[in-house]
Each structure stands twice: as structure tokens, then as C-alpha cells.
N, C-alpha and C positions, 0 to 999 in steps of 0.2 A: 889512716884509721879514722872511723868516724870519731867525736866526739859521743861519749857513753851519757844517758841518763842519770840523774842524781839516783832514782832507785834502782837502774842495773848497778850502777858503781857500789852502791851502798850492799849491794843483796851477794855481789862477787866478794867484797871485803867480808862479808860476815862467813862466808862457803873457805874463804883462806884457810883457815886454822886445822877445819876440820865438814867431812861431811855432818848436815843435819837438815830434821823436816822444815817448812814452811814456819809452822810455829818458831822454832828455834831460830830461823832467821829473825823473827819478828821482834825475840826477844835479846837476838842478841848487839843489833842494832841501837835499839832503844839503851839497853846497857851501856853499850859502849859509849854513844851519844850523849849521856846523861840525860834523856828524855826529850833531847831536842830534837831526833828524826823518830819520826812514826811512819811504817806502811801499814796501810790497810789489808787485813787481807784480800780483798777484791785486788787492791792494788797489784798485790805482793805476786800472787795468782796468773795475773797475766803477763806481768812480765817475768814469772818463772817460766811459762808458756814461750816467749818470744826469746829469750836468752837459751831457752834449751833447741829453741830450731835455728838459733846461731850458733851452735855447737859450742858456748860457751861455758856450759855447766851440762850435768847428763844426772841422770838417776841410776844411782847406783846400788839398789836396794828399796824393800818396804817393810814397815815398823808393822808389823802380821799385830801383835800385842795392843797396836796404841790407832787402833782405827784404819788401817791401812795407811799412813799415812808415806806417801814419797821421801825416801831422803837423797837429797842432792848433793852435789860436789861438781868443787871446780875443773875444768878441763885446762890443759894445757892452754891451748887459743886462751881461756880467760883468762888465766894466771894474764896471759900478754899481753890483752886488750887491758887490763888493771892496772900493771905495769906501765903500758902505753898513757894511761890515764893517770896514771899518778907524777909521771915526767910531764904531761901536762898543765894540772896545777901549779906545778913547778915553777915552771914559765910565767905561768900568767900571775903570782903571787912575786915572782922576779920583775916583770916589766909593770906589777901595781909599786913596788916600791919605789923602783927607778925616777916613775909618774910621781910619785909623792913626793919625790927628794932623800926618801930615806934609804938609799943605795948605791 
């Protein structure tokens, strides 16, 4: 598996919980993060664009009320690819310790 983007990882973990639009990614990042991850939307945009022709998230609906706006969710594959990614970290936050003596 490749290694994922900090704003794919970041845009899959917010789609976890539950589907939501663009916006609600935006904010619920930030939330989480306590303000230390921002996407832009330009950002956020395209790579909802290139994560949905990985089959990693899909559109599953649109908010007719609130601008048409898309709302997304995660797909199986990205549950994986997150998964994938988060045993990753794993790793490498295992062999910085190792490297540091504290392990």
C-alpha cells in the first residue's frame, strides 16, 4: 500500500464516524485537531476528487436544502487503506523510540 497523504488520512479519519459534506470535514478536523490541522477548501476539493477515483470514499447523497452540497462516506477500501495507515504510524513512532533509547 502506498503511503497515504496527511490530508487523505486526515479527510478518511473525519468520514469514519459518520457520512458528511465537505464543510463538515473541514470542521470536524479542525475540532478534532484542536486547531492544529487546517484544509483549505481548494485543498480539501481535490483531494475529495482524487480519493473518490480511488474508490476510497464515494458519495452517498446530496444536502438538496443546504446548496446541493455532496455528502461523502467511507468505503470499505478506505476503512483499509486508514487501517493500513494507522499500523503504519505505528511502526514508525515504534522504531523513533527504539532510535531514541526510549524503548
Amino acid at each position: 500500500m502506498i503511503p497515504l497523504s496527511e490530508p487523505t488520512y486526515l479527510i478518511l479519519l473525519a468520514l469514519i464516524k459518520e457520512p458528511t459534506h465537505g464543510y463538515g470535514i473541514i470542521k470536524a478536523i479542525s475540532e478534532v485537531s484542536e486547531g492544529q490541522y487546517e484544509i483549505a477548501p481548494g485543498t480539501l476539493y481535490g483531494v475529495l476528487k482524487n480519493i473518490e477515483k480511488q474508490k476510497l470514499i464515494e458519495v452517498v447523497g446530496v444536502d438538496l436544502d443546504n446548496r446541493k452540497k455532496k455528502i461523502y462516506a467511507i468505503t470499505d477500501a478506505g476503512k483499509e487503506a486508514l487501517i493500513d495507515e494507522q499500523r503504519r504510524y505505528e511502526k514508525l513512532l515504534l522504531f523513533t523510540y527504539k532510535l531514541n533509547g526510549e524503548g
